[in-house]
MARFI-885066 format. One line per field, with one value per residue (C-alpha): residue in one letter; x, y, z. Coordinates in steps of 0.5 Angstrom, whole numbers, plus 500, padded with zeros to 3 digits. Layout:
BEGIN
r: [a  ...] .
xx: [X  ...] .
yy: [Y  ...] .
zz: [Z  ...] .
//
This chain:
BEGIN
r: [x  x  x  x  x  x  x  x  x  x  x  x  x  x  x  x  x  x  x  x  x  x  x  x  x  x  x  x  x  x  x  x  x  x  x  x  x  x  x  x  x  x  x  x  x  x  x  x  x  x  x  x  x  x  x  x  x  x  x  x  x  x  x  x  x  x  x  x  x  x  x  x  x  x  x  x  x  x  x  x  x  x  x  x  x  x  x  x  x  x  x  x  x  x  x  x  x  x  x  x  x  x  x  x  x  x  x  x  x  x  x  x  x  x  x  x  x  x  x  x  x  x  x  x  x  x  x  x  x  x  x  x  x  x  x  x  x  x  x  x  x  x  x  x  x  x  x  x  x  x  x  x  x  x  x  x  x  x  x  x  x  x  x  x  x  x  x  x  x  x  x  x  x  x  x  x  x  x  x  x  x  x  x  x  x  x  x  x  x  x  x  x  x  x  x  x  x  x  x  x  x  x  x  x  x  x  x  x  x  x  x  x  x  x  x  x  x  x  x  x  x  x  x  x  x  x  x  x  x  x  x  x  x  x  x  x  x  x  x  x  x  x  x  x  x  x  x  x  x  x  x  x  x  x  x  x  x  x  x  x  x  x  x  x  x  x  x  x  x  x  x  x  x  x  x  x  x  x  x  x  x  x  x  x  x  x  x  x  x  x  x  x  x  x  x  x  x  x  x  x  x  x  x  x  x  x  x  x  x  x  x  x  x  x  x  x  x  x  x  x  x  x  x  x  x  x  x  x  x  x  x  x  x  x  x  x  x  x  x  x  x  x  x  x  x  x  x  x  x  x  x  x  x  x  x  x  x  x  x  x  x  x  x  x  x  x  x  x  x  x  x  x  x  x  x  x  x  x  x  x  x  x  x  x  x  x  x  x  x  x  x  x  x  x  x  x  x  x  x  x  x  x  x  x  x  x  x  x  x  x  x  x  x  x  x  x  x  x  x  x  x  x  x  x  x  x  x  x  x  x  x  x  x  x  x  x  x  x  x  x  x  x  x  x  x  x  x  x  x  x  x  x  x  x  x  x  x  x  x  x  x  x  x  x  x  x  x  x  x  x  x  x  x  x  x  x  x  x  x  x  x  x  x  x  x  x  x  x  x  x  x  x  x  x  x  x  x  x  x  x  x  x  x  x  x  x  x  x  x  x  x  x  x  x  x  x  x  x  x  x  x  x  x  x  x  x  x  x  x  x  x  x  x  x  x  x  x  x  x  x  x  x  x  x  x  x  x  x  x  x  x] .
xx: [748  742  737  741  738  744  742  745  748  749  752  755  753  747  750  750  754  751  744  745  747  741  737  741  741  734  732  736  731  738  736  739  740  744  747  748  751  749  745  742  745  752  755  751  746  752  752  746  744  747  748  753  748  745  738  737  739  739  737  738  742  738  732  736  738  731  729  734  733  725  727  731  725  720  725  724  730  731  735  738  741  747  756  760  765  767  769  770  770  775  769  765  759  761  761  759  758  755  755  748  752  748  751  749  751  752  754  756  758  759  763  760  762  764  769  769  770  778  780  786  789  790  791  784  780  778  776  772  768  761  763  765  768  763  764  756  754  746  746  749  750  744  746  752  747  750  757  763  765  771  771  778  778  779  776  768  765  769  767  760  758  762  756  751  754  754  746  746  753  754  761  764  772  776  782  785  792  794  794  787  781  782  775  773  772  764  764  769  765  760  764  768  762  758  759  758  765  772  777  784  790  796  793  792  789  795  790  784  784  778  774  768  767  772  775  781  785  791  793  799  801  805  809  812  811  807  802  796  792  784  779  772  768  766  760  759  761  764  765  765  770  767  773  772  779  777  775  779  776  772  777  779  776  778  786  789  782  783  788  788  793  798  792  787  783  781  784  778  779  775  769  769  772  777  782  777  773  765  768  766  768  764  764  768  772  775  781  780  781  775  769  763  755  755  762  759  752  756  761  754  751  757  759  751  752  758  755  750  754  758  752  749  755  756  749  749  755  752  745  741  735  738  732  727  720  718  714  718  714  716  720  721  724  728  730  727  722  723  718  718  719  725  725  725  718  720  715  708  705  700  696  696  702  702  702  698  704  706  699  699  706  704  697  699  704  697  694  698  696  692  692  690  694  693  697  697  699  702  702  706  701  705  705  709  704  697  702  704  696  694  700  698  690  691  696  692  686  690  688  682  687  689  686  689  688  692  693  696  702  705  712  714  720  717  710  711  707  707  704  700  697  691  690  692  699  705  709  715  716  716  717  719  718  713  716  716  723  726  724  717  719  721  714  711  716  714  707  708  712  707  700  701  708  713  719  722  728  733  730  736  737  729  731  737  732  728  733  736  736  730  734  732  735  734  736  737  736  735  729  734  739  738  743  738  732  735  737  732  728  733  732  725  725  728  723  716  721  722  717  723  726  723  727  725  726  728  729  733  732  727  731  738  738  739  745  748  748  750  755  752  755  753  746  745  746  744  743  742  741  747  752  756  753  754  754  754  749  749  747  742  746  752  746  744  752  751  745  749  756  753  748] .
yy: [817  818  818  813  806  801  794  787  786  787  782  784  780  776  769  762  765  772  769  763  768  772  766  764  771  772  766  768  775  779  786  784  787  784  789  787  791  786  780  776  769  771  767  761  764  762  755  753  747  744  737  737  741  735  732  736  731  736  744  751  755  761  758  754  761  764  759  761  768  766  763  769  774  768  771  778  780  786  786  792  794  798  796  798  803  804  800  804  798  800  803  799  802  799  804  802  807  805  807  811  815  813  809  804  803  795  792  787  785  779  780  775  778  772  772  774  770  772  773  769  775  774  779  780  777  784  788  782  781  781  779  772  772  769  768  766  759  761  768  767  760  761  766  761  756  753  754  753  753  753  752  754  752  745  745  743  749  747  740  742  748  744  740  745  749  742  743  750  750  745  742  744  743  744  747  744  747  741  733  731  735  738  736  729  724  724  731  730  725  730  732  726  723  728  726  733  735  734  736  738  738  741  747  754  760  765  770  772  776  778  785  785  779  774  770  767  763  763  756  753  745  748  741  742  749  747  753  753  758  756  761  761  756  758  760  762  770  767  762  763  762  761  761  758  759  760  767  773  775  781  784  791  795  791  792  795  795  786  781  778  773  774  773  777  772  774  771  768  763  756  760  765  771  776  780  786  785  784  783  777  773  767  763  765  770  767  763  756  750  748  753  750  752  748  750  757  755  753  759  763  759  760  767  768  766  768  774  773  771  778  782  778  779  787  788  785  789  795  793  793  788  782  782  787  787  788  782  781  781  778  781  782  779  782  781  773  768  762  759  762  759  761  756  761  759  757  753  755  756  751  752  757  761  763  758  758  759  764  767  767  770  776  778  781  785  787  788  795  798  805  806  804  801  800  794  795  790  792  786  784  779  774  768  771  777  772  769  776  778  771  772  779  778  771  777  782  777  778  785  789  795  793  792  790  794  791  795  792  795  789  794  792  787  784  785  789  791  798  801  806  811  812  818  813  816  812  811  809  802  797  789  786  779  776  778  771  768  771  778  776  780  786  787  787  791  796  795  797  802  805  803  802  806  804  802  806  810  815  823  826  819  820  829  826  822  827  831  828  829  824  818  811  806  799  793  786  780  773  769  766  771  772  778  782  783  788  792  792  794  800  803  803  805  812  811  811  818  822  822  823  816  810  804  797  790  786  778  779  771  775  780  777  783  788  782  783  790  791  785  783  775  777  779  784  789  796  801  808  812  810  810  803  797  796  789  786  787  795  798  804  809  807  807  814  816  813  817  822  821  820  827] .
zz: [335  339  332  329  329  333  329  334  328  319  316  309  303  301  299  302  308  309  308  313  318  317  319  325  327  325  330  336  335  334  330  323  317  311  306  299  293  288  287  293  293  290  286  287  282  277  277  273  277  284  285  293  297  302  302  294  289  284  284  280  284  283  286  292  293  294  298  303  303  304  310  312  311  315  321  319  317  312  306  303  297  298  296  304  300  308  314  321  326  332  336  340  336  329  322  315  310  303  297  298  304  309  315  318  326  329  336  331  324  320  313  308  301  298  292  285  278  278  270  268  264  257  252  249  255  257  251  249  255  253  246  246  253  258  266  268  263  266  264  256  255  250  246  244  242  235  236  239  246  250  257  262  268  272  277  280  276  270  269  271  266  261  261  262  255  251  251  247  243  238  241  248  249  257  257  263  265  269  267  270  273  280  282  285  279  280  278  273  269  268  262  260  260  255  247  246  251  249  255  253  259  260  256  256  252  251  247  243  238  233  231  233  236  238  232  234  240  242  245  248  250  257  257  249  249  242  239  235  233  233  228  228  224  216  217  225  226  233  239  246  252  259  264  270  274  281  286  288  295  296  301  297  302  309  307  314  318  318  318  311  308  303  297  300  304  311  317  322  328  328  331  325  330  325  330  331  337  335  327  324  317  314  307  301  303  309  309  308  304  301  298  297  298  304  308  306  310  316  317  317  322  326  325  328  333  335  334  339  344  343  343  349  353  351  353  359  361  359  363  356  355  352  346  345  345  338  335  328  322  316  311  304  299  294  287  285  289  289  285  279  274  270  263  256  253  246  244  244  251  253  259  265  265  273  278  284  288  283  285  291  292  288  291  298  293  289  294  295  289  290  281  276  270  263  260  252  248  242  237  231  227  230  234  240  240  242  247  250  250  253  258  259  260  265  269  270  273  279  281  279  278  272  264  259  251  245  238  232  229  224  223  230  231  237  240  246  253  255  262  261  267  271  265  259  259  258  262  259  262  255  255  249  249  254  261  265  268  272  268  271  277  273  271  278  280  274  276  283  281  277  280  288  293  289  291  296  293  297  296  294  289  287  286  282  277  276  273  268  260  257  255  251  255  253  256  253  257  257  261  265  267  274  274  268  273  277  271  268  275  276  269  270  277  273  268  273  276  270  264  259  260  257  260  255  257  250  250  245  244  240  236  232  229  235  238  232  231  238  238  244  247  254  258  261  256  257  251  254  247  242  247  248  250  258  260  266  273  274  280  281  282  277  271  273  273  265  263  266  262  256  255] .
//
């Protein structure tokens, strides 16, 4: 123990609740470290806009997110990638291992894991995910663009992303299980009130049924028992069905190690206190009867202090100093920032592509680059290519490190950037498609990866990377998927460690053909070589297991 770090307290999950925590601790000066396996901000970056959360008329749910994890890192607060695979919490000393093997030691810990999207079950729903089944409205809503969509669900995210859809589908039709919407009227409204959105009660969907897409649903009146069965629309190849039935709680590894209720939810008192001394819950996966952002924020703040009022105790009685006497410094952000802009760009692009808060985010990262690079352009003759040079050459005027060369090339589909090397070498880090949205974060990353420190990476990872076989990984995206960015960074990272690998981003916005061949309804969808589509946010470590599995 002696060369372990003993964090005042880790708190587990980065969403409202976890980054709320973060911020209440981080100013009570306790040693904080929150762990996340997925992404910053939790299901939060799902929901297309919020309308609930105080003083905000309106937000993106992504960048509400952002801001609060800009204020966690104001109050030095790390943020670390890594999935707990273990929970040793009976000790005064408290455990968690994480999915990279290293274990983190704390006085104190609060569990923010949230909830995930719970499936409803139908025969069907599984083997078309990611081909007609949709679970983030944001992340895929536009690949449905012109077609029909159905919406299951009754509730708040119902009613709201059956709105949000209606502006990509050509009609949007909920399905509510029971007689009338369980949300408040005004949510409600938001779908009865839409031209472009029918609702459907007492009405459930048995099955999907189709080849390579979904083409038929199954559906049932569950007060006459009356079937029907609903098929594509000549011309169109699929529909979309978005579910919205609520949360299941990321409880699977706390089973016998806290108390949980009989649906998996932990079981916290009013001061968040689970029945593990010094074992804190906050948000979604306690036991409660309404989950929103802001009931989530309040059990964070709650739990931290809580937390610090056990850990002060704790000290006190071990004769330790209550706070230590190191000046916090601002910590790093991870995954998106708040301000980048994350609309697609599809009409022609007027005006300055980067904003100065935009440039002035990016210029302390920048400043750490020791390398140069290249940022080659290979154009296709096409309108989208001058944009992708004029994006290109306003990018690389932050820092002298990099240049910008183009080549022409009319076979290509989409014009793309390549990193090349101080040597001219390369790297195997390619865009297709102009990398702003959140897919802008992707190519900083690529260019501090490439021409600064890199991200910092696990040895025994890094020697795992350098050993693999050469693999084409492509990963399609949409602009706005805030899912996408982090797989995108992870193939590349294993891109700038091993000269075999060549990791691409394509905004398949641009590439029908490559939606259809690989029948993709669903970002992010990662390619490694021929192998089947991966679809859905990958971690580092499982997209490594994937370049392994398939060669």
């Amino acid at each position: 123990m002696a060369d372990e770090h003993l964090y005042d307290l880790i708190i587990v999950g980065a969403g409202p609740a976890g980054l709320s925590a973060g911020l209440y601790a981080g100013r009570a000066t306790l040693d904080t470290l929150i762990l996340e396996g997925d992404t910053v901000g939790g299901q939060v970056t799902t929901t297309s806009v919020v309308y609930n959360y105080p003083a905000v008329e309106k937000v993106d749910g992504t960048k509400l997110m952002n801001q609060m994890q800009q204020q966690v890192a104001d109050f030095g607060v790390t943020i670390e990638h890594d999935q707990v695979d273990e929970y040793q919490l009976d000790d005064e000393v408290k455990v968690l291992v994480g999915k990279s093997g290293k274990k983190y030691h704390a006085r104190s810990i609060v569990i923010a894991t949230g909830a995930q999207p719970r499936k409803v079950g139908f025969p069907g729903e599984d083997e078309f995910r990611g081909r007609g089944i949709a679970y983030c409205s944001t992340c895929d809503g536009e690949l449905f663009t012109g077609l029909q969509i159905f919406v299951i669900g009754g509730g708040y995210a119902a009613a709201e992303e059956a709105d949000y859809l209606s502006r990509f589908g050509k009609h949007v039709t909920v399905l509510v299980r029971g007689d009338k919407f369980s949300c408040p009227p005004l949510v409600a409204a938001r779908a009865l009130n839409n031209p472009k959105v029918s609702v459907e009660y007492n009405t459930e969907l048995m099955e999907v049924t189709g080849d390579d897409y979904v083409t038929a649903a199954k559906l049932v009146n569950n007060k006459t028992g009356e079937e029907r069965v609903y098929h594509v629309d000549e011309g169109d190849n699929t529909f979309g069905v978005f579910i919205y039935v609520g949360t299941q709680p990321a409880t699977q590894k706390l089973h016998g190690i806290v108390d949980l209720d009989d649906r998996g939810y932990i079981e916290a008192d009013e001061d968040c206190k689970t029945n593990v001394d010094g074992v804190y819950a906050a948000g979604d996966v306690i036991v409660k009867n309404l989950r929103q952002i802001i009931t989530a924020a309040s059990d964070g703040a709650v739990a931290a202090t809580s937390a610090e009022q056990y850990v002060t105790a704790q000290k006190q009685r071990q004769g330790v100093p209550i706070h230590a006497n190191v000046e916090k410094k601002v910590a790093q952000t991870i995954g998106q920032t708040s301000d980048l802009d994350q609309q697609e760009q599809v009409t022609p692009h007027e005006g300055n592509w980067l904003s100065a808060d935009i440039t002035n985010q990016l210029q302390p990262i920048f400043q750490r680059l020791t390398k140069n690079v290249t940022l080659e352009v290979n154009l296709n003759g096409s309108d989208l290519g001058q944009q992708l040079l004029g994006f290109v050459t306003e990018f690389s005027g932050l820092d002298a490190h990099m240049k910008v060369s183009q080549t022409d090339d009319n076979d290509l589909k989409i014009p793309t950037l390549k990193l090349l090397d101080a040597d001219g070498n390369d790297t195997g880090l390619h865009y297709a498609g102009i990398p702003t949205g959140h897919e802008l974060n992707s190519l900083v990353l690529g260019i501090y990866n490439v021409a600064g420190p890199g991200q910092t990476i696990d040895p025994a990872m890094e020697e795992r990377i350098k050993k693999l076989p050469a693999a084409n990984i492509r990963i399609g995206v949409s602009l706005t998927c805030h899912f996408c960015p982090d797989v995108v960074a992870a193939c590349q990272r294993m891109a700038s460690l091993n000269p075999g690998i060549t990791a691409t981003m394509i905004d398949l916005q641009h590439d029908p053909a490559l939606r259809t061949e690989k029948k993709i309804m669903s970002v992010p969808a990662t390619m490694i070589d021929d192998s089947p589509v991966i679809f859905g946010s990958q971690t580092l470590e499982q997209l490594v297991e994937a370049v392994e599995k398939y060669h």
